[in-house]
C-alpha positions in Angstrom: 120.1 1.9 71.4 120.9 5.7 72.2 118.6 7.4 74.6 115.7 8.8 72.3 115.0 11.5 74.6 118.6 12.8 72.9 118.1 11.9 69.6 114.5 11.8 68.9 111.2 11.7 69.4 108.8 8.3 68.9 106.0 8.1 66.8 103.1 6.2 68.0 100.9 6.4 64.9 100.6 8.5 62.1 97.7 10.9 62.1 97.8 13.1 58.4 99.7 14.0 55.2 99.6 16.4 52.7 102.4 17.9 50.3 104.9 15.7 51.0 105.0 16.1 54.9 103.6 13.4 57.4 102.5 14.2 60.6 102.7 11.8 63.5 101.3 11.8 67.3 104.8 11.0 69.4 106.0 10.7 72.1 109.5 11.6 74.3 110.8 7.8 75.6 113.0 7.7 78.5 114.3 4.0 79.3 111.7 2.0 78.1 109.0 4.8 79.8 106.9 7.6 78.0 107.8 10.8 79.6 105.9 14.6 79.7 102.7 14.9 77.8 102.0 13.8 74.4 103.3 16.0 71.8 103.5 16.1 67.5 105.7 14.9 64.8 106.0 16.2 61.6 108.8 15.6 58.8 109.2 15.0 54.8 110.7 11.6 55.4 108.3 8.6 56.4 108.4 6.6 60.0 107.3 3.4 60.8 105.6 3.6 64.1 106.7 1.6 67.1 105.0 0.1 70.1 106.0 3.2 72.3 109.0 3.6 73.9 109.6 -0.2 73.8 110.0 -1.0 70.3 111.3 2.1 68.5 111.2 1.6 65.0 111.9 4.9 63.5 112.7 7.8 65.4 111.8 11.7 64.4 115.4 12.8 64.6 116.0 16.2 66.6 119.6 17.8 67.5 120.6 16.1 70.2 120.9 19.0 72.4 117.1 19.3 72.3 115.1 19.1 75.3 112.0 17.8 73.8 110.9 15.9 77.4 110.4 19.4 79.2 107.9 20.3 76.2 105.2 21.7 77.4 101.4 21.3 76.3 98.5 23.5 76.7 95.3 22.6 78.1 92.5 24.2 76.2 90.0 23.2 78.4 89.1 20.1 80.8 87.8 17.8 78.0 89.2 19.5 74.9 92.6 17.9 73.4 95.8 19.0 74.5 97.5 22.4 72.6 100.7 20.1 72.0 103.9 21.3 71.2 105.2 20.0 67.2 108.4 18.7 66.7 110.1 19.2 63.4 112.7 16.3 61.5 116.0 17.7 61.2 115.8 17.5 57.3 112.6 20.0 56.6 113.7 22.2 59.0 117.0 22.7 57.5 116.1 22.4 54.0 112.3 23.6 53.6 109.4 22.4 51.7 110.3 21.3 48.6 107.3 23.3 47.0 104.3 25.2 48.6 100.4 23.8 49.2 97.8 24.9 48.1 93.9 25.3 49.4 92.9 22.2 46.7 95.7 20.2 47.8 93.9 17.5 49.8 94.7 17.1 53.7 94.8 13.3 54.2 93.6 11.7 57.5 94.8 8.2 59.5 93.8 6.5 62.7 90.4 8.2 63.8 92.2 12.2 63.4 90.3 14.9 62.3 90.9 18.3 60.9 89.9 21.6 61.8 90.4 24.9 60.2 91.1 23.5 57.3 90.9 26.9 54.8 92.9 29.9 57.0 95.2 32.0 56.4 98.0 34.0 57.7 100.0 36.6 56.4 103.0 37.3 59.0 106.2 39.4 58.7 109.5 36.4 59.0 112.7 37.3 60.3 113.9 39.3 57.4 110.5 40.9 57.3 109.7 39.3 54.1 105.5 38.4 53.9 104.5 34.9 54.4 101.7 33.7 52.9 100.6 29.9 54.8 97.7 28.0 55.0 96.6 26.9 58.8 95.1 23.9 59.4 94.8 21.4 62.6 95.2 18.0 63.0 93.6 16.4 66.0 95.2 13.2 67.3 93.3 10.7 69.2 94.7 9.3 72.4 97.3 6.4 72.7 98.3 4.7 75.1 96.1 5.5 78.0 97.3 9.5 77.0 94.9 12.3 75.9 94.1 13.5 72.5 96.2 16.4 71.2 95.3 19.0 69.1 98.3 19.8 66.3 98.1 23.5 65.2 100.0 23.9 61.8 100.5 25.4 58.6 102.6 25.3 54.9 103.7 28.5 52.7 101.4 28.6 49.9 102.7 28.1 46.1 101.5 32.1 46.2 99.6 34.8 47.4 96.4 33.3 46.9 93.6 33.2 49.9 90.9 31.0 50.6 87.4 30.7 48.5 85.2 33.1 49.4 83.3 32.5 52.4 85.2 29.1 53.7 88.1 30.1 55.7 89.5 33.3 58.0 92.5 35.5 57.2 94.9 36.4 60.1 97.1 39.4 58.8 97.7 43.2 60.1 98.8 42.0 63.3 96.3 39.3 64.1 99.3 37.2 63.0 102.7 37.3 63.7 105.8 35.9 63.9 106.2 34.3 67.9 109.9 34.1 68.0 113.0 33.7 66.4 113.7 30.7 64.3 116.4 28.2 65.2 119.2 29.2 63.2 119.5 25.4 62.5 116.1 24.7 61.4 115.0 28.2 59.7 112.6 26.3 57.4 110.0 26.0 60.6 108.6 29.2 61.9 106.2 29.7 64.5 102.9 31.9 63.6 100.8 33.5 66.5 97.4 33.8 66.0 94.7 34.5 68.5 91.1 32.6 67.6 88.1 33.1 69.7 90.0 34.7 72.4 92.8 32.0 72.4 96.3 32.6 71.4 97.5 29.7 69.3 100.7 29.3 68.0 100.7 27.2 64.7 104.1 25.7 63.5 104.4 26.7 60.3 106.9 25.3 57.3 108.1 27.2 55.0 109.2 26.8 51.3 113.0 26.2 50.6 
């Protein structure tokens, strides 16, 4: 079997879904070993979990040049779950949602995760400095494996301009959301939004509509 450090990332269990994207606690597998801090999955294509990293079933496939092992993840606090990095399949980020979400489109939950932040919005410039209009939600992940929970911060493009009913979510715009850096040119479907909440600077990954 190639190394899946190289050509993907495993999923452990899968934690939500909603518009046609899964999401999925993972982790980076070197040689039979789990290596680096838990971190997130999320594609449009289904995978079967596997009994991490010894039984890899199906694999969140990455470019191979990607270094997902030295992914980084953010402590919020001592007891809170990890701010982990998401990786994206190769297919939405090339291609895009297939359609937007909207704030009635249900946010389903699997294995114990919860969501948080379930009605925000953010309005951010993208690289052509054409407005984005995405819902933000979170996922948190429960621990596997002897590893910690993991808190997965991210977001779809709306069907339009719409915002949240009155008085159940928070809009990021006019700078209190922006874009954090260039998109890969392969994978310019998944953008990355900066938003700062309660003092914290979060950065949800966000997917955008083909």
């Amino acid at each position: 079997m190639p190394d899946p450090i190289q050509t993907g990332i495993c999923p452990a269990y899968q934690s939500g879904f909603a518009n046609g994207v899964y999401y999925y606690y993972c982790f980076n597998c070197n040689a039979g070993s789990i290596t680096g801090p838990p971190l997130g999955g999320q594609d449009t294509a289904p995978h079967t979990p596997g009994n991490c990293c010894t039984d890899i079933q199906s694999p969140i496939r990455l470019r191979s040049e990607e270094k997902t092992v030295r992914a980084a993840a953010k402590k919020l606090t001592a007891t809170a779950p990890l701010i982990a990095d998401v990786k994206v399949g190769a297919l939405v980020g090339a291609d895009g949602l297939p359609t937007g979400i909207t704030f009635d489109a249900p946010l389903q939950l699997y294995n114990g995760a919860w969501i948080g932040h379930h009605k925000d919005k953010a309005i951010f410039a993208d690289e052509g400095g054409y407005d984005r209009h995405v819902r933000l939600f979170e996922i948190i992940c429960p621990g596997q494996m002897g590893r910690p929970a993991i808190r997965l911060c991210l977001g779809q493009e709306l069907t339009d301009q719409s915002d949240p009913p009155p008085g159940e979510g928070v809009i990021f715009r006019d700078g209190d959301a922006v874009l954090a850096e260039h998109p890969d040119p392969s994978r310019p479907f998944h953008n990355k939004c900066k938003i700062k909440r309660g003092g914290v600077n979060l950065v949800h990954h966000v997917l955008l509509k083909s």
